[in-house]
C-alpha positions in Angstrom: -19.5 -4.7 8.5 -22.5 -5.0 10.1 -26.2 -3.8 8.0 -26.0 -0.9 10.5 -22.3 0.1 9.1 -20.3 -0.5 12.0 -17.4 -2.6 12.0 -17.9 -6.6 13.3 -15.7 -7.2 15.9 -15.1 -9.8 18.1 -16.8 -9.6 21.9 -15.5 -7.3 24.4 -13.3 -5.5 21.9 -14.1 -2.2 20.3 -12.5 -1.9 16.7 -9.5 0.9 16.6 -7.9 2.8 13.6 -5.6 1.0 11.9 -2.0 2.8 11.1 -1.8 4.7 7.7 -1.7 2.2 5.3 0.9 3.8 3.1 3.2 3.3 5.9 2.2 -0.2 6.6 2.7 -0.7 2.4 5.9 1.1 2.9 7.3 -0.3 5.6 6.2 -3.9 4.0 7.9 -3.0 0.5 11.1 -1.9 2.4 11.1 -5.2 4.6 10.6 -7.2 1.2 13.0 -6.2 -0.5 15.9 -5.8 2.3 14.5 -9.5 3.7 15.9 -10.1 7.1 17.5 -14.0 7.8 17.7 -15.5 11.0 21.1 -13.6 12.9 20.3 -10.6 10.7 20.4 -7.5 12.6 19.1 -5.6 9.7 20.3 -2.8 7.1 20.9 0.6 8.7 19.9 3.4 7.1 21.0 6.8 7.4 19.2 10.3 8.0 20.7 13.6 7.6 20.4 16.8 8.3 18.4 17.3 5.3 15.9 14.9 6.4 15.6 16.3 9.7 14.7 19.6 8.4 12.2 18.0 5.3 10.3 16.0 8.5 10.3 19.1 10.6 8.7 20.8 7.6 6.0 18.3 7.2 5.6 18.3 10.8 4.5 22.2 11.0 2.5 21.3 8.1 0.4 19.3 9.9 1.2 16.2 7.9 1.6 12.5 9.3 4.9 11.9 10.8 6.9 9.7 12.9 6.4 10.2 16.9 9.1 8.7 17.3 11.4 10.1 20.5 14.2 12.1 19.8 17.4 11.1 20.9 
């Protein structure tokens, strides 16, 4: 930071929220302890309907979810 409080960026860009860091954390915990190797497709997890009703309930809550589409 600057002595006038704003954020030091580099020229001609203007500094942006960064995502929730308890999802970046998450998301790095999660990728550090199922560690991808080269050909890996990755684990697959899976989400049912109780999830999709506990999400729906944070969502009317206003709380931070995923925007992810639906499919």
């Amino acid at each position: 930071m600057l002595g006038n409080g704003r954020p030091v960026v580099s020229p001609h860009e203007h500094p942006v929220p960064i995502a929730s860091l308890a999802k970046v954390m998450t998301a790095y915990l999660v990728l550090e302890h199922y560690q991808l190797h080269a050909g890996d497709s990755g684990r697959r997890f899976e989400v049912d309907e109780d999830d999709v009703v506990d999400t729906e309930a944070r969502r009317h809550e206003g709380q931070s979810v995923c925007r992810c589409p639906r499919r």
